[in-house]
C-alpha positions in Angstrom: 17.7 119.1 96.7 20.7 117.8 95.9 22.9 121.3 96.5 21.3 121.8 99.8 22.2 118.0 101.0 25.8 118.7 100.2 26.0 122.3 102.0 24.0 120.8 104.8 25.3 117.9 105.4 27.7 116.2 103.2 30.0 119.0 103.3 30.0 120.0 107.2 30.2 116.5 108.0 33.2 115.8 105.5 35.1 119.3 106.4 35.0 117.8 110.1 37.0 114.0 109.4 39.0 116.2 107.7 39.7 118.9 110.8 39.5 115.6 113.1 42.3 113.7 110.4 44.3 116.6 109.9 44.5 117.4 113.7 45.7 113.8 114.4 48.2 113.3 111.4 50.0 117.1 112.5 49.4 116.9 116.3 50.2 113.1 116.2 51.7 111.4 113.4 53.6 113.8 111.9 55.7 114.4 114.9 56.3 110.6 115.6 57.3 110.0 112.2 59.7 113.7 112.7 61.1 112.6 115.6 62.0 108.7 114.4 63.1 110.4 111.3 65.8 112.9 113.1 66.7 110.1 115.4 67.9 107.5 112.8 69.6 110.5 111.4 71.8 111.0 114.3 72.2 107.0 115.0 73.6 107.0 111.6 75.8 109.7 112.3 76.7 108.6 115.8 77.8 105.2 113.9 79.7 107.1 111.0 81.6 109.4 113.6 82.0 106.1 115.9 83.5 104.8 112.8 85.5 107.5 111.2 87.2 107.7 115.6 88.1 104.0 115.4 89.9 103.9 112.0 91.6 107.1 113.0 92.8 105.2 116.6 93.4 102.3 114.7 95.9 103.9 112.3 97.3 105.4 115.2 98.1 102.1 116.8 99.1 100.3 113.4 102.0 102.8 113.1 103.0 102.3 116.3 102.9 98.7 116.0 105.0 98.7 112.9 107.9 100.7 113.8 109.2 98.2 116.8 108.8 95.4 114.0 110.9 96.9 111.5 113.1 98.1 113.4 113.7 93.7 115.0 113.4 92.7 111.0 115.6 95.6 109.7 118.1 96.6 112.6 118.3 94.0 114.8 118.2 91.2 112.3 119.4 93.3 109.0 122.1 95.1 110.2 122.6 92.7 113.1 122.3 88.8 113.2 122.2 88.6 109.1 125.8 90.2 108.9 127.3 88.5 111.7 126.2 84.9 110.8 126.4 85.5 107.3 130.5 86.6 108.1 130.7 83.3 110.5 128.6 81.2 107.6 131.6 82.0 104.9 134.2 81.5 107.1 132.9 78.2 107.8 130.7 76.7 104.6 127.5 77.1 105.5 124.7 78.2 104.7 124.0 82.3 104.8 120.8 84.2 106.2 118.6 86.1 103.2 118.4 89.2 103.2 114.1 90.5 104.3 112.2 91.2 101.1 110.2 93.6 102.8 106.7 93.6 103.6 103.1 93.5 102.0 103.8 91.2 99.4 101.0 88.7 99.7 101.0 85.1 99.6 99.8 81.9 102.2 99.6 81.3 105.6 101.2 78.4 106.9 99.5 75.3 108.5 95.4 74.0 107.2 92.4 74.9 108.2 88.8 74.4 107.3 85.9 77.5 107.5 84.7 75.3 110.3 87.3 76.1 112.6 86.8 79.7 111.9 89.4 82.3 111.8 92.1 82.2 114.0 94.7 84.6 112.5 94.9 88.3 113.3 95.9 89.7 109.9 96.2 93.1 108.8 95.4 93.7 105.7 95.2 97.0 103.3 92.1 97.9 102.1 91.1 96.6 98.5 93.2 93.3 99.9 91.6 89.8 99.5 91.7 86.3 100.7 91.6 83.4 99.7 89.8 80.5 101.9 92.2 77.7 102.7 90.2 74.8 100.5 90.7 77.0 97.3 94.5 77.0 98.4 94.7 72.8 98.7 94.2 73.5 94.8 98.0 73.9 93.4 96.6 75.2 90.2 94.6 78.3 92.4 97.7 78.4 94.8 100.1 79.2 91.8 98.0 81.2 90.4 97.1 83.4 93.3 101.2 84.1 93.2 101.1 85.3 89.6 98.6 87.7 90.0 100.4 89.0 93.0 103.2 89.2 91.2 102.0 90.6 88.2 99.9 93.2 90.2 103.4 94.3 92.2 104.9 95.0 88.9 102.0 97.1 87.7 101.4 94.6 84.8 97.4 93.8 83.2 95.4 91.2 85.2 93.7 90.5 81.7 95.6 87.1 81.4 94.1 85.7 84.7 90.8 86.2 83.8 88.6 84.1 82.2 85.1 84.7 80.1 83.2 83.4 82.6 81.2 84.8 85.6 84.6 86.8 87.4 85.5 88.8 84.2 85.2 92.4 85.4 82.9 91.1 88.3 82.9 92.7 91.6 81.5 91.7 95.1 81.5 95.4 95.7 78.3 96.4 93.6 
């Protein structure tokens, strides 16, 4: 009795949800799921080209910004103003211009401000580069040692003496 209920009726009526399931998940389903699948492929590529075109314009215009400014820091006032006051400053007593150190070297913005105000500085930066927030720089202790470590890192010397055992030994905000 049993064998004939399941290849009368069990069966037929199970190999139909089945057809009716499998026709709705591959005539359906599936190519919902397909399509969302290829389209957040090509949003994720439209973002990484979008992104890969802007730092490539952007490099663009950040060496053409930087050759009118060195050429005002090193020709104009280098080989220029420096010289010229600095021949005037001997002949008189005073005080002489410094010579520009040059670039990229770190350090502190002028002035105070508080994360409240938000940031009002357009800064460019180098990859890899960080910043400190201006309440960490009120501290002399973090200010002076902010310039070692730039200083140290410039001359290719170890780190290892600026860290401490606690939670930023080898830590990294990168993952």
């Amino acid at each position: 009795m049993f064998t004939w209920l399941w290849r009368k009726a069990v069966s037929p009526a199970l190999s139909g949800i089945k057809s009716v399931i499998s026709t709705g998940y591959n005539s359906g389903i599936k190519p919902v799921f397909d399509a969302l699948k290829t389209a957040t492929g090509q949003v994720s590529s439209a973002f990484d080209t979008a992104r890969k075109g802007i730092d490539k314009a952007w490099s663009k215009v950040s060496g053409i910004a930087k050759k009118p400014v060195e050429f005002i820091i090193d020709t104009v006032y280098g080989k220029g103003i420096r010289p010229v006051w600095n021949t005037v400053a001997k002949a008189f007593g005073a005080p002489e211009l410094p010579a520009f150190k040059g670039f990229a070297r770190g350090g502190v913005l002028a002035g105070q401000s508080s994360w409240r105000d938000g940031d009002d500085q357009l800064v460019p930066m180098r990859r890899g580069e960080g910043v400190y927030v201006s309440e960490a720089m009120r501290d002399p202790y973090e200010r002076a040692r902010l310039f070692a470590v730039n200083r140290a890192a410039m001359r290719g010397q170890s780190l290892a003496q600026y860290q401490g055992e606690g939670f930023a030994k080898g830590a990294s905000s990168a993952g």
